[in-house]
N, C-alpha and C positions, 0 to 999 in steps of 0.2 A: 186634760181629762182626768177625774178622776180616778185613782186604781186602786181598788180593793184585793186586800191578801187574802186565796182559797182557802179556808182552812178543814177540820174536822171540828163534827160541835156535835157535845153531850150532853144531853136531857137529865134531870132530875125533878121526878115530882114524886109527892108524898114521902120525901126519903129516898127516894129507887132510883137509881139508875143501873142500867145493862150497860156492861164492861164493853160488851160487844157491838153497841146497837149505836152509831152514830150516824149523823145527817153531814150532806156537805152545805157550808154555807160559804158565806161572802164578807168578811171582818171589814166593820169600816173604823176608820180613825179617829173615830168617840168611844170606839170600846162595846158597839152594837152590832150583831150578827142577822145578816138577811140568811133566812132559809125559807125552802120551799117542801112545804107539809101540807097537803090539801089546800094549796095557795101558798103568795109569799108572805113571809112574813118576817118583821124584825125584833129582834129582844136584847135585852141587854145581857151582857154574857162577861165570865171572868177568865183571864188565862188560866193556865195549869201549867207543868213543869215541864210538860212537851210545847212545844214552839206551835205548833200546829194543831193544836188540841184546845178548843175553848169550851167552857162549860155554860148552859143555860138553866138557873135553879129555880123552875117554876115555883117550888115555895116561897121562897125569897119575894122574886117579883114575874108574875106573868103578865106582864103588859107586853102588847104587840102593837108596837105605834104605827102600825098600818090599819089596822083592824078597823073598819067601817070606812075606811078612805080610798077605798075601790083602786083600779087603777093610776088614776089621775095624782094621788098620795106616793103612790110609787114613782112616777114621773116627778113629783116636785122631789124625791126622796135625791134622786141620782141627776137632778139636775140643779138644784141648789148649793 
């Protein structure tokens, strides 16, 4: 089975991110972060200098390779 490492994930959009304001997500090993924000969702995300702290730069790129692929997206996600 696969095992994804818990981590801590910070948002940046338009510039902004809140020092304080993180979500917990689920790192998998492509370097993409599942979180759950009015749904799940995945994005691609980059480390930072804590171990446990990934950053997701909606400027950059907001793609959510779940987005329209309902549940069943998520099931191919974690069982492929």
């Amino acid at each position: 089975m696969l095992k994804l490492k818990k981590v801590n994930v910070q948002f940046v959009y338009e510039g902004i991110s809140d020092k304080r304001d993180f979500e917990t997500g689920a790192l998998f090993p492509d370097g993409r972060v599942l979180v759950d924000i009015d749904g799940v969702s995945l994005f691609d995300c980059v480390p930072t200098d804590y171990p446990d702290l990934y950053v997701v730069n909606l400027d950059v790129s907001d793609k959510d390779y779940l987005s329209g692929k309902g549940s069943e997206g998520f099931i191919d996600l974690i069982t492929n």
